[in-house]
Residue, then its C-alpha position, 0 to 999 in steps of 0.5 A: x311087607x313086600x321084599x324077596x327074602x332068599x331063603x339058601x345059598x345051596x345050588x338049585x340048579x337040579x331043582x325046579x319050584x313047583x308050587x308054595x302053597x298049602x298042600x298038607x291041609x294044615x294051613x301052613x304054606x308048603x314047597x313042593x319042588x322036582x329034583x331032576x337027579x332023581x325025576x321025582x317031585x318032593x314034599x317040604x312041609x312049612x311051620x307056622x310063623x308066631x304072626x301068622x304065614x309060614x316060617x321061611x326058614x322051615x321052606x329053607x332047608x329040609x332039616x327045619x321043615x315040619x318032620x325035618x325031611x323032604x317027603x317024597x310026593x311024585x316018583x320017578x318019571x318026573x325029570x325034565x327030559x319027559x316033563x320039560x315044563x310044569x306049574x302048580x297051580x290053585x286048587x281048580x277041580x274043587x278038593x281044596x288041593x293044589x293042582x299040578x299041570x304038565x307039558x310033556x315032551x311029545x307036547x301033550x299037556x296033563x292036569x294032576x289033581x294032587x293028594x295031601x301027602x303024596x300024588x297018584x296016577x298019570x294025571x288026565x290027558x287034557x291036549x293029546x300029542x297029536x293035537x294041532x295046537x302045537x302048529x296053529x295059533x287059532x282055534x282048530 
């Protein structure tokens, strides 16, 4: 079945999505997203659906989530004024975690290998600030 399915009427205007993937290991979809009243990323574990996938009500709202409350996964220092763009990605370094990468606001961009429940550390610097690829479309 393709179609959208909106799954709240609630304002996500603070929110940014960052990745709907399995991040627990349980085989359940999960929803990890980045609230910027806070500037931490936060956690909703999906529930198995009857026929297989993700309930899309426990992705809805954090009161029908896996343990019924959004986890903090990444503290603060995640808001959008330092961190202005951000994606979730496959797993890319082998864990079988998804991943995280990161463009900050003094253009440098991270990769963060994430953890099942929580992420740590500041990632690792894959483009310094001073890089020239900010201001050059070629190979420098």
């Amino acid at each position: 079945m393709d179609k959208a399915t909106r799954l709240s009427s609630s304002a996500w205007t603070e929110r940014d999505i960052v990745t709907v993937q399995d991040v627990s290991g349980d085989g359940v979809t999960d929803l990890v997203y980045r609230t910027d009243v806070t500037g931490r990323l936060l956690l909703r574990k999906g529930i198995a659906a009857s026929g297989g996938g993700a309930n899309l009500t426990s992705l809805a709202a954090e009161a029908n989530s896996a343990g019924g409350v959004d986890t903090e996964y990444g503290a603060s220092g995640w808001g959008s004024a330092g961190i202005p763009h951000l994606i979730g990605t496959p797993d890319v370094n082998g864990d079988a975690i998804p991943d995280i990468w990161t463009v900050r606001s003094d253009g440098s961009v991270r990769f963060y290998a994430d953890g099942r429940t929580v992420l740590t550390g500041s990632g690792t610097q894959i483009i310094g600030a001073a890089s020239c690829w900010k201001t050059r479309i070629a190979v420098c």
